[in-house]
C-alpha positions as CSV (number, residue, x, y, z in Angstrom):
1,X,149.6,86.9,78.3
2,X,149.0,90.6,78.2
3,X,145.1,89.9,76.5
4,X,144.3,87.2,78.4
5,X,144.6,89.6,81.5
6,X,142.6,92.3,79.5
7,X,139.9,89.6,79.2
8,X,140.0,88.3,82.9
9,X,139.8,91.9,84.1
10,X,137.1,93.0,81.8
11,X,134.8,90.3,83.0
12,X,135.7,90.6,86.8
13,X,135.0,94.2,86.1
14,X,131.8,93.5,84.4
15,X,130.7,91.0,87.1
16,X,131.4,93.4,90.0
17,X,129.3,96.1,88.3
18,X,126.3,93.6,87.5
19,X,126.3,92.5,91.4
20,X,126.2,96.1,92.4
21,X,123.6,97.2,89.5
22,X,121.6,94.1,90.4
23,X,121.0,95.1,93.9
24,X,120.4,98.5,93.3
25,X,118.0,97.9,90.7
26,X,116.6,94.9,93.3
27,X,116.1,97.6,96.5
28,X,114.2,99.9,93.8
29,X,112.0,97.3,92.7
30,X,111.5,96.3,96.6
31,X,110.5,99.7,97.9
32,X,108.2,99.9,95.3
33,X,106.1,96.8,96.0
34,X,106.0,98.0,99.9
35,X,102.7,100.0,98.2
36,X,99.5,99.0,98.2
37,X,98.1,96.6,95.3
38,X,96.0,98.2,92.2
39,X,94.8,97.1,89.0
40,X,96.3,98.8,85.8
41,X,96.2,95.6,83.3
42,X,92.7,97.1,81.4
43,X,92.9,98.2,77.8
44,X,96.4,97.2,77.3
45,X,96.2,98.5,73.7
46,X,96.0,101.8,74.9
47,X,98.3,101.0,77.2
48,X,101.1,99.9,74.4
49,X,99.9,103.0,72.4
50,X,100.9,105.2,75.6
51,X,104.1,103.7,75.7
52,X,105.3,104.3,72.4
53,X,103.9,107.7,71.8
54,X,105.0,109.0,75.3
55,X,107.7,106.9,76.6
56,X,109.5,106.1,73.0
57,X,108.1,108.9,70.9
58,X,108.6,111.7,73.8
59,X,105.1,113.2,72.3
60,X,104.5,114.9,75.9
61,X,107.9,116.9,75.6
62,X,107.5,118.8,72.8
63,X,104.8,121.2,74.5
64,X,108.0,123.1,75.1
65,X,110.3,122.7,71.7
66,X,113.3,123.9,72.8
67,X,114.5,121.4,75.6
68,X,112.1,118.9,73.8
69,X,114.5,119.4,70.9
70,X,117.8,119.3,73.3
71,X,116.2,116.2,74.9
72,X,115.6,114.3,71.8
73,X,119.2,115.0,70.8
74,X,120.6,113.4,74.3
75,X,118.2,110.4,74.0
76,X,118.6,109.3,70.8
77,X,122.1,109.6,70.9
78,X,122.7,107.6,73.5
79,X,120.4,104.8,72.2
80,X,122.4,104.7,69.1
81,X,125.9,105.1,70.7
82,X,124.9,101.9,72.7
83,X,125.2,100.1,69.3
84,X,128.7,100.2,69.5
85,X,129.1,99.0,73.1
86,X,128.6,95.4,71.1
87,X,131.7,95.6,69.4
88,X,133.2,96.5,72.6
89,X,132.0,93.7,74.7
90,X,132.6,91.1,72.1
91,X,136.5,92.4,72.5
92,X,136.2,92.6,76.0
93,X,135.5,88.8,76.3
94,X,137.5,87.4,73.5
95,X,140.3,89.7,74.0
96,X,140.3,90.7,70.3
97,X,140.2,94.2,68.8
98,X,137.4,95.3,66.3
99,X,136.7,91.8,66.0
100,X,133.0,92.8,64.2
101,X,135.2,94.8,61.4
102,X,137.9,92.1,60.9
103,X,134.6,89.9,60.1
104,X,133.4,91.8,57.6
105,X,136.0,93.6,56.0
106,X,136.9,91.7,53.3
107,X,132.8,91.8,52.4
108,X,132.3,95.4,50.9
109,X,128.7,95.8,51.7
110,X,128.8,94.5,55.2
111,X,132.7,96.8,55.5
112,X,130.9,99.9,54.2
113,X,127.9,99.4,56.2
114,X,129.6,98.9,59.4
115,X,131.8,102.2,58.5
116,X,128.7,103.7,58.3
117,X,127.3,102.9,61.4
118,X,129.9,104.1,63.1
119,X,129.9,107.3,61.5
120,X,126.6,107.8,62.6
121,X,127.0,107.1,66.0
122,X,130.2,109.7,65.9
123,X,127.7,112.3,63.9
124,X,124.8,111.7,67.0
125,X,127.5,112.2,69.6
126,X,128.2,115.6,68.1
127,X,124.5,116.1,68.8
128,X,124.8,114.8,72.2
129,X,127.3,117.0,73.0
130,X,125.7,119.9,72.1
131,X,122.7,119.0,74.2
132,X,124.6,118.3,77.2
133,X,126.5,121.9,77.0
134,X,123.5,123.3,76.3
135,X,121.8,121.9,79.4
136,X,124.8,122.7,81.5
137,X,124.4,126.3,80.2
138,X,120.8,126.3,80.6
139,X,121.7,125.1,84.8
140,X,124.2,126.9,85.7
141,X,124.5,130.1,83.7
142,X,121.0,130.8,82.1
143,X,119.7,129.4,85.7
144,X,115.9,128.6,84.2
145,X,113.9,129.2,86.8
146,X,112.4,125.7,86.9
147,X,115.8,124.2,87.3
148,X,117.0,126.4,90.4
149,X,114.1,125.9,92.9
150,X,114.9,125.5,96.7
151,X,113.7,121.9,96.5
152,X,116.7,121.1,94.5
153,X,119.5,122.5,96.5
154,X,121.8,120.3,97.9
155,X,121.8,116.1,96.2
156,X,119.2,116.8,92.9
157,X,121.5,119.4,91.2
158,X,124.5,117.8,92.3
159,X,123.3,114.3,90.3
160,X,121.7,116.6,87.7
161,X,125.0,117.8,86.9
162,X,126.6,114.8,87.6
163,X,124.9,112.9,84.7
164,X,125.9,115.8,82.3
165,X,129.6,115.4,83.0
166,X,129.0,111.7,82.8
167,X,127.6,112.8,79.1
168,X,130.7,114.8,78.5
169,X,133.1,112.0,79.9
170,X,131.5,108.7,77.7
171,X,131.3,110.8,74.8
172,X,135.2,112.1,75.0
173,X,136.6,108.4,75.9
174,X,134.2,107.1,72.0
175,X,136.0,110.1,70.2
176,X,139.3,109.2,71.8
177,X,139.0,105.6,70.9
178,X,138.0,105.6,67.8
179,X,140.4,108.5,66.7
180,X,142.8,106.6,68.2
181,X,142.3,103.4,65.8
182,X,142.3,106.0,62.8
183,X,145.7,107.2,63.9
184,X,147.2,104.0,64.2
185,X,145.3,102.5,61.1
186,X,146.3,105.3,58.6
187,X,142.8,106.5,58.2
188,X,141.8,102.3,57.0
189,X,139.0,102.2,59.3
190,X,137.0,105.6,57.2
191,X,135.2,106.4,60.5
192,X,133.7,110.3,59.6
193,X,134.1,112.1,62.8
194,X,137.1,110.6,64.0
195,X,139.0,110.7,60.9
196,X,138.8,114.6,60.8
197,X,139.9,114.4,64.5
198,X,143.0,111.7,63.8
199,X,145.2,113.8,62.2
200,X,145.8,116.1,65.3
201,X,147.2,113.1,67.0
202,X,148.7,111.3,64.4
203,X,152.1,112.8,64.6
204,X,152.7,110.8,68.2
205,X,154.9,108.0,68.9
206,X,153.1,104.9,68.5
207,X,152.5,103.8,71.8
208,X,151.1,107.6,73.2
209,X,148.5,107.2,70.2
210,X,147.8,102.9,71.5
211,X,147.9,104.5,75.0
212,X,144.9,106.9,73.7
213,X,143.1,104.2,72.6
214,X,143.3,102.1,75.1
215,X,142.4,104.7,77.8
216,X,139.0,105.4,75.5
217,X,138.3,101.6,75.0
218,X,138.8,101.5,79.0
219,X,137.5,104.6,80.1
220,X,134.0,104.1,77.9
221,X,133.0,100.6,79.2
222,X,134.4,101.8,82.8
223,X,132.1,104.7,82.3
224,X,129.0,102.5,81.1
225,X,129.5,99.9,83.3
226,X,129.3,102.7,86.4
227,X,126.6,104.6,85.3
228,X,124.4,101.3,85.3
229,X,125.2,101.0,89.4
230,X,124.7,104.4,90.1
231,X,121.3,104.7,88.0
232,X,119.2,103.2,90.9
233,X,119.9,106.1,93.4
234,X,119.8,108.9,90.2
235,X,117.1,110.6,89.1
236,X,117.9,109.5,85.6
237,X,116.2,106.3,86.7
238,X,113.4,107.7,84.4
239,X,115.3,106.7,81.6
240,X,114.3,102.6,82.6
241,X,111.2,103.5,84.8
242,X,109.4,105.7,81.8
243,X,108.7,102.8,79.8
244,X,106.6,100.9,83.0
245,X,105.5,104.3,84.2
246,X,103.5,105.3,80.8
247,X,102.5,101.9,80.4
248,X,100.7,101.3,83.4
249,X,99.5,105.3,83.4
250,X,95.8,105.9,84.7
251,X,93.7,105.7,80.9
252,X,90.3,107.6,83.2
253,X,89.6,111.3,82.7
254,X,92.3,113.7,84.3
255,X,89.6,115.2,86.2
256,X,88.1,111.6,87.6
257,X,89.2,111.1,91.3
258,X,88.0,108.0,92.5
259,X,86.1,107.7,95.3
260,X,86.7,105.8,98.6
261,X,85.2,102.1,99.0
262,X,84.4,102.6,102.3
263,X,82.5,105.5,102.0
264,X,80.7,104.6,99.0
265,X,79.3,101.6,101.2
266,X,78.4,103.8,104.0
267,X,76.9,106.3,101.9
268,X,74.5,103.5,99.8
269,X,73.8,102.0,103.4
270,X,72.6,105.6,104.3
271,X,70.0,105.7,100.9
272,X,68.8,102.7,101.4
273,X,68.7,100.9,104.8
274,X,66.9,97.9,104.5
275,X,69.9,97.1,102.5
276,X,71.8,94.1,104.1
277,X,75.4,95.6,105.4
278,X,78.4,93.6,104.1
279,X,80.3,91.2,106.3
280,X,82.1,92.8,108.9
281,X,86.0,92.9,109.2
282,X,87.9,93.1,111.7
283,X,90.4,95.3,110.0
284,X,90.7,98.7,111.2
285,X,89.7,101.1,108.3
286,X,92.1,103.7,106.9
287,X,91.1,106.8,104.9
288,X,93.5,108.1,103.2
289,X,97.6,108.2,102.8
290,X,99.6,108.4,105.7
291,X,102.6,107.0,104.9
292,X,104.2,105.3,101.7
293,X,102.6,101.7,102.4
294,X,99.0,103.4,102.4
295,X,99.8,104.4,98.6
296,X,99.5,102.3,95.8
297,X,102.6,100.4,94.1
298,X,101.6,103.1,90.9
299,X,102.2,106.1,93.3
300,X,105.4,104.6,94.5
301,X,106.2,104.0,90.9
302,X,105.8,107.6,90.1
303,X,108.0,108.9,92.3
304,X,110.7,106.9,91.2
305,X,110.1,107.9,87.8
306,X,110.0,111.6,88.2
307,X,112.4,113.1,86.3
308,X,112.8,116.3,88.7
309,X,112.2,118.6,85.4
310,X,110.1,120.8,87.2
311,X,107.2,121.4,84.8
312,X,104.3,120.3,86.7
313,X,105.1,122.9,89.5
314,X,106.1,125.7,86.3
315,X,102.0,125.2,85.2
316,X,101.0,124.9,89.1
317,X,98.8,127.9,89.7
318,X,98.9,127.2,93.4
319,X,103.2,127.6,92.9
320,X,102.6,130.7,90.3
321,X,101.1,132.5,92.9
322,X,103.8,132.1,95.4
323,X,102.5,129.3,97.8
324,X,104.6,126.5,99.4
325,X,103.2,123.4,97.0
326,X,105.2,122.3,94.0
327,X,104.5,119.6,92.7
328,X,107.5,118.2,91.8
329,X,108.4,118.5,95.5
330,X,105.8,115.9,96.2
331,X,107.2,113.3,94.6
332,X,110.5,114.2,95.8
333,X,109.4,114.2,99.3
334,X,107.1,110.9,98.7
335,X,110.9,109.2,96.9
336,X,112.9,110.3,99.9
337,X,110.5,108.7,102.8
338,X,110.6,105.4,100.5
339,X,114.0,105.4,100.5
340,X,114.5,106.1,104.4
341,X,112.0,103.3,105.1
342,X,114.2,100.9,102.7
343,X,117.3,101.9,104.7
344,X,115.4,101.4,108.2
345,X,114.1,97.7,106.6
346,X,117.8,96.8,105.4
347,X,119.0,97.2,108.5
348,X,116.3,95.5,110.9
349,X,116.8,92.4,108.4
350,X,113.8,93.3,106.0
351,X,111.2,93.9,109.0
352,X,109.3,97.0,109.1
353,X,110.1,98.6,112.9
354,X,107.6,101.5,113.1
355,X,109.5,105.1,113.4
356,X,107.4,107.4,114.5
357,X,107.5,109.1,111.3
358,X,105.0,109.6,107.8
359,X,105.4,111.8,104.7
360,X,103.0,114.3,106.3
361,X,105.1,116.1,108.2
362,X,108.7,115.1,109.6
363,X,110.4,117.0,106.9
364,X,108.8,115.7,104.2
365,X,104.9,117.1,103.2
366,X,103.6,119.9,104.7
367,X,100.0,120.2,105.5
368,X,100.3,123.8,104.4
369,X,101.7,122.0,100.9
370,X,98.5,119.7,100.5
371,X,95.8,122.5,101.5
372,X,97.2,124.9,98.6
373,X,96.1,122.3,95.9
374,X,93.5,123.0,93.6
375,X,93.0,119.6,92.2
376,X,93.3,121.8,88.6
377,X,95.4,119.0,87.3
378,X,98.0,120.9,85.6
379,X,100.9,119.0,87.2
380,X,99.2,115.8,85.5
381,X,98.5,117.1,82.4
382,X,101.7,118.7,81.7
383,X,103.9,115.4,83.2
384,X,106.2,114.1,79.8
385,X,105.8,110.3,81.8
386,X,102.6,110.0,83.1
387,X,102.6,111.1,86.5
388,X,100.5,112.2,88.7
389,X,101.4,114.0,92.0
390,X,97.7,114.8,92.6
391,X,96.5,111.2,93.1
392,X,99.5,111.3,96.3
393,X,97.9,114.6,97.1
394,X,94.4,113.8,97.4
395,X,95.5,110.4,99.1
396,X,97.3,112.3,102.2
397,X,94.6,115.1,102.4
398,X,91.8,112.4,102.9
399,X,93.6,111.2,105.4
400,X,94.1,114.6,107.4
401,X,90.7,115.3,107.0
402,X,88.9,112.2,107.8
403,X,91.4,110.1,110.3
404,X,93.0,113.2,112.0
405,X,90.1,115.7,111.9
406,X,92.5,118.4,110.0
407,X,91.1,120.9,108.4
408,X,90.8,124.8,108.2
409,X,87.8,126.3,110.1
410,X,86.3,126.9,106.3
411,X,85.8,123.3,105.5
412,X,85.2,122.3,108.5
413,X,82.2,124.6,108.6
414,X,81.0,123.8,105.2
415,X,81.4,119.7,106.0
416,X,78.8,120.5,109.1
417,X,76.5,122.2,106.9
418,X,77.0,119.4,104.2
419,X,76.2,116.7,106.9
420,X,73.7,118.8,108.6
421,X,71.4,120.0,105.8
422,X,72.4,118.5,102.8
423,X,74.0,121.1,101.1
424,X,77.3,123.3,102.3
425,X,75.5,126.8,102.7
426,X,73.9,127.3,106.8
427,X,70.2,127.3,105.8
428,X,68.0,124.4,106.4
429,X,66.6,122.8,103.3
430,X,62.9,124.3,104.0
431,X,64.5,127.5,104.1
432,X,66.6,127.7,101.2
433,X,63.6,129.2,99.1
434,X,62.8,132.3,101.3
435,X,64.8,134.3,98.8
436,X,61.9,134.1,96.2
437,X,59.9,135.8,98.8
438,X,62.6,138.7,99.2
């Protein structure tokens, strides 16, 4: 009776968390179609190639080796503690216990290379733990500059740390499970890790060392099963969205910034003519970014995938030298409106009611923020996923420029000049050789 309750609440528990996981993951996928279409299906070699050398093989995270190292340590250890989840779902539904060993252990290959499996997954947990103190360290009492930047007060350091405790908490409920079964298993099961740990325990009454057990078994797929709902509104999103992100990364020069259609028409109509103008729509034409639905589905992509680890604005020489952009900020800010305009569409019935708002401005963007660019590319090039916060820059400055006629007295001067007489310095192109005569 008792296991067939254990099996009815492990898959009510299971189907509560996928409903909640599903719509999470659902609204994610939602706000990032409200962006504009674009093309990113060329050269899908490369494309794989990306994915497996940046998103798989983390190649963009070792230009700095020591949290590159730490990093590798957390991800690869919780790929390969996953392997074990299998054994705990097929008990979860059957009711059984170590229903995968039982199979096999009468087999010695197939015993010994399931004890050994295990035993690795205990040896990368000792990794993982390591790596997650050391990141707690490097927060809260190194405080790395990069990691303690006014843009993540408040929420971001709350769900950085969050996750790390998370770490700390799965990892304690594996050790506690599986030391539990050595305990009560004399040591039959040979797991490594545990069956160092086994003995402190193993002097308990029987049912403290099952209660053990049982609250690891519990407490890990309780623990798994919550950090797939809370994913969606975590930065550790990245962990899914890297794969898509580096896949579908831009494959032109980091330097290339394309130019606008419109203009490019206007501009070919202006050298030649005669040429016939294309038809007419009746569209109003935007320049730039306002807003997240004037960016593409890519941008809105990135900011969902930024990871929040603060090296683009570390290499950006406008946020070296003490001004207000950081990068990293960016996509924070461009994240945050996405998520507000979700919330206002959930609760209008899916409609888009305009709100008087826009990432420039209203809390989010600064113009100050976007004018301090230098279009330098360092927050691009030093990106581990792929992103590029200077693509959302150069959108949203367009569109102060060109639609609402922002700019500093500088350009603005230099744009006259450009329009004027062909080049941005205040001399007339007859004049512009008078310095020979000098």
């Amino acid at each position: 009776m008792i296991t067939i309750l254990q099996t009815v609440l492990f898959i009510a528990l299971c189907g509560v968390a996928g409903f909640f996981a599903f719509k999470g993951y659902r609204r994610v996928y939602r706000n990032i179609m409200l962006g504009k279409k674009a093309n990113y299906s060329d050269n899908p070699s490369q494309r794989w190639s990306n994915l497996l050398l940046v998103a798989l093989g983390q190649k963009k995270m070792f230009k700095n080796i020591k949290p590159a190292i730490l990093h590798v340590f957390i991800y690869v250890g919780f790929v390969i503690t996953q392997i074990e989840l299998i054994e705990v779902f097929i008990d979860g539904f059957t009711g059984g216990h170590r229903r995968i060993y039982h199979a096999v252990e009468n087999i010695p290959f197939l015993r010994g290379f399931y004890v050994f499996t295990v035993s690795f997954i205990e040896v990368a947990s000792l990794f993982v733990l390591f790596a997650t103190i050391a990141f707690l360290v490097r927060r809260w009492i190194l405080r790395v500059p990069r990691l303690n930047k006014p843009e993540l007060k408040g929420w971001p350091i709350k769900d950085a740390t969050i996750i790390l405790l998370a770490e700390l908490y799965l990892l304690t409920c594996i050790f506690s499970m599986n030391t539990g079964d050595m305990a009560l298993a004399h040591g039959e099961y040979g797991f490594l890790v545990s069956g160092w740990l086994a003995p402190l325990i193993s002097g308990f009454n029987t049912t403290v060392i099952e209660v053990i057990e049982k609250v690891g078994w519990w407490g890990h797929i309780i623990g798994v099963l919550g950090f797939l709902v809370y994913l969606p509104y975590s930065k550790h999103l990245h962990i899914i969205l890297a794969f898509p992100n580096t896949y579908f990364g831009r494959l032109t020069p980091k330097g290339y910034i394309p130019n606008m259609p419109e203009i490019t028409k206007e501009i070919k109509l202006m050298m030649n003519p005669e040429a016939a103008p294309a038809e007419v729509s009746n569209e109003p034409i935007k320049f730039g970014a306002k807003d997240v639905f004037d960016l593409t589905w890519k941008n809105l992509l990135d900011a969902y995938t930024c990871t929040e680890c603060g090296r683009c604005s570390a290499a950006c020489p406008a946020n070296i030298t003490g001004k207000k952009l950081s990068p990293r900020k960016i996509m924070m800010d461009t994240r945050d409106r996405l998520e507000e305009v979700g919330r206002s569409m959930e609760a209008n019935g899916g409609v888009w009611k305009e709100d008087g708002k826009s990432l420039i401005e209203n809390g989010y963007i600064s113009v100050e923020e976007l004018r301090a660019c230098t279009t330098c590319n360092a927050c691009v090039e030093e990106c581990p996923v792929m992103i590029s916060p200077l693509e959302i820059i150069v959108q949203l400055r367009r569109n102060l420029v060109m639609e609402e006629s922002n700019a500093p007295n500088e350009w603005t001067g230099m744009f006259a000049n450009m329009e004027n007489n062909g080049a941005p310095w205040q001399f007339s192109q007859q004049d512009r050789l008078n310095w020979e005569k000098a």
